[in-house]
N, C-alpha and C positions, 0 to 999 in steps of 0.2 A: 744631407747628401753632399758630399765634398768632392769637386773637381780638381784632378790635376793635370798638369802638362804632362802629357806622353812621350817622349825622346823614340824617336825611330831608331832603330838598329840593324843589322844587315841579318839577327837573329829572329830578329822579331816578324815572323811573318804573316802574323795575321793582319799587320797593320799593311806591310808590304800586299798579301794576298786584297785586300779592301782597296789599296790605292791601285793596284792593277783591275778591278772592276770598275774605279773611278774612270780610269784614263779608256778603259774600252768604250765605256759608254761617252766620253767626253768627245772621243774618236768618231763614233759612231753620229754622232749627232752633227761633228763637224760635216762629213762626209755624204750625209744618208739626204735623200731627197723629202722626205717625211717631215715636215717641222715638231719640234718636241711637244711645240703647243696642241697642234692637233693628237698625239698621242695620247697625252695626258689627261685629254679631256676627253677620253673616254669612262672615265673615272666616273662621271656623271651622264654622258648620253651615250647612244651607241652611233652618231654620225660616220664619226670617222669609221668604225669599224666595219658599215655598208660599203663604205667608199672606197675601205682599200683592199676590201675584196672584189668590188667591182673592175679597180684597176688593175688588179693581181702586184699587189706593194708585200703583198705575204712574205718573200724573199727580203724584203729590204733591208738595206745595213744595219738601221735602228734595230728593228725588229728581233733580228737576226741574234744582235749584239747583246740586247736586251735581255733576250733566253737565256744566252749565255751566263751573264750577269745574275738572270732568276738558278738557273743550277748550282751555281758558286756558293752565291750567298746564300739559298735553304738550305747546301750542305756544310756552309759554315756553322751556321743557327743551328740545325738539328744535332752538328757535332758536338759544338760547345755548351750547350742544352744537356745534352748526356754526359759530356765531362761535368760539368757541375751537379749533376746528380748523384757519381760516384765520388766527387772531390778527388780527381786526378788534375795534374796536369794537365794543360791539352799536347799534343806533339804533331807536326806537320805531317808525317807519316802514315797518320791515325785520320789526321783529315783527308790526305789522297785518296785513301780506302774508301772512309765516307764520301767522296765525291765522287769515288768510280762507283759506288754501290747505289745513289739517289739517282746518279746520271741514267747508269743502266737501268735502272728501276723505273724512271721516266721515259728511257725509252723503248724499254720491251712494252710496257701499256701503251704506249701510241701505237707500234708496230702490230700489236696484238688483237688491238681494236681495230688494224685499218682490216687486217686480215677475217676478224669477224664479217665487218662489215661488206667486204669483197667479196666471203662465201654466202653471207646470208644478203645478198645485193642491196643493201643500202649505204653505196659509198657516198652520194650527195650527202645524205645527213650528215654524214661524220667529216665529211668535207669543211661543211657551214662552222660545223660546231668546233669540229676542233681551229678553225680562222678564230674564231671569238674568242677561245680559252686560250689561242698564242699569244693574241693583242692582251689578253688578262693578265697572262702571265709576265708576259713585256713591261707591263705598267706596274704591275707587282714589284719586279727585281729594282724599281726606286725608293717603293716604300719596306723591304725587306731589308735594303743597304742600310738605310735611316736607323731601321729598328737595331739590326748589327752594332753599328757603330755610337748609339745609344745606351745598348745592354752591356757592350764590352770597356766602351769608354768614359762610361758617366756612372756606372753602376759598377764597374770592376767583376763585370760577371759575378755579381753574386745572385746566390740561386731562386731567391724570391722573385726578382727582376726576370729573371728569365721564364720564370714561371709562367709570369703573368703576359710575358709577352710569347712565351708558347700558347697561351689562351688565348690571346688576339690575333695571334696567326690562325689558329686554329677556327674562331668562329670567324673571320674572313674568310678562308678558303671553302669551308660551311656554304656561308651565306653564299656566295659567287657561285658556288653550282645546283644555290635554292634561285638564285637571279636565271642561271644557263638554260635552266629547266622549267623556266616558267616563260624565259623570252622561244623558247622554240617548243611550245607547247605543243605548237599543233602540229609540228612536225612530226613531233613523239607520239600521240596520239593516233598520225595516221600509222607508226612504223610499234609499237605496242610490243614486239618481239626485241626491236631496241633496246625499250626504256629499260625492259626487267633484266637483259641479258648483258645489257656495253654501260650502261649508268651505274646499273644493281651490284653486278659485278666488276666490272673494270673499271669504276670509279670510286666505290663507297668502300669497298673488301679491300683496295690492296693498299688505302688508307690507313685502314681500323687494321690491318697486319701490319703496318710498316708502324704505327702507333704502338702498338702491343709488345712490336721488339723495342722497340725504343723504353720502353718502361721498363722492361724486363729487369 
């Protein structure tokens, strides 16, 4: 494996697009009342994640910034994942698209699920759950930048590497909604019309479709 020095250029924007999620989340952390430590260490317990639903920190700058950061970089990844699959180029253009089509796509499932849950009355559940999977997602967008700037600049994006780090994305994001669904068991349990209708379908289906084009 051979490293080299990368030269920024005013071309080069994928390097550009990564340091502007560096400086948001730099920003964010400067500003945000949240300490990083406490976010990160959700990684391992769920303390923090009771606490700042309890205080309603769900808004927080971190938080907030964090998402952001998590939409950028899956639609970096997923871009240049399928650029190396057809051996194109990548072009900036090509990733706006892909960034307005994941973004939209993340957010018509949120919108869609609150709207289920609204007509079929279980907004508290979907309340809990989705606080838990934004803090998920928050802590994500540090270890997704890492993996980025790993596959593109130590590995030259080539397709093997990315391969295998679409596998570890992939049983991550897996695992996190076998963890989701096992920490609110019993919530699901009492709400049974939930699990099979907002989990079944607006979590596991518009994966395994957003995967299938992706291969295509």
């Amino acid at each position: 494996m051979n490293f080299e020095l990368r030269h920024i250029s005013p071309n080069d924007w994928i390097t550009i697009t990564l340091l502007i999620c560096i400086v948001i989340l730099a920003i964010a952390k400067w500003f945000s009342s949240i300490p990083l430590g406490d976010l990160l260490s959700s990684y391992f317990k769920d303390r923090f994640i009771k606490i700042s639903k309890s205080n309603g920190e769900s808004t927080s700058l971190l938080l907030i910034s964090s998402q952001v950061v998590y939409g950028i970089s899956l639609s970096l990844f997923v871009y240049l994942f399928y650029q190396s699959r057809i051996a194109s180029p990548p072009q900036f253009i090509n990733f706006i698209l892909a960034l307005t089509f994941i973004v939209t796509f993340l957010l018509g499932k949120h919108y869609l699920g609150k709207l289920i849950a609204n007509l079929c009355h279980f907004e508290e559940i979907v309340e809990v759950i989705d606080h838990h999977r934004n803090i998920n997602r928050s802590i994500f967008s540090f270890g997704l930048l890492l993996i980025n700037c790993i596959v593109i600049y130590a590995f030259h994006m080539e397709q093997i590497p990315f391969l295998i780090a679409f596998i570890i994305v992939a049983l991550f994001l897996f695992t996190y909604n076998i963890i989701l669904i096992y920490t609110y068991r019993a919530l699901l349990i009492s709400a049974p019309f939930y699990f099979i209708l907002y989990l079944c379908a607006l979590e596991i289906a518009p994966y395994l479709l957003l995967y299938k084009y992706i291969m295509l």
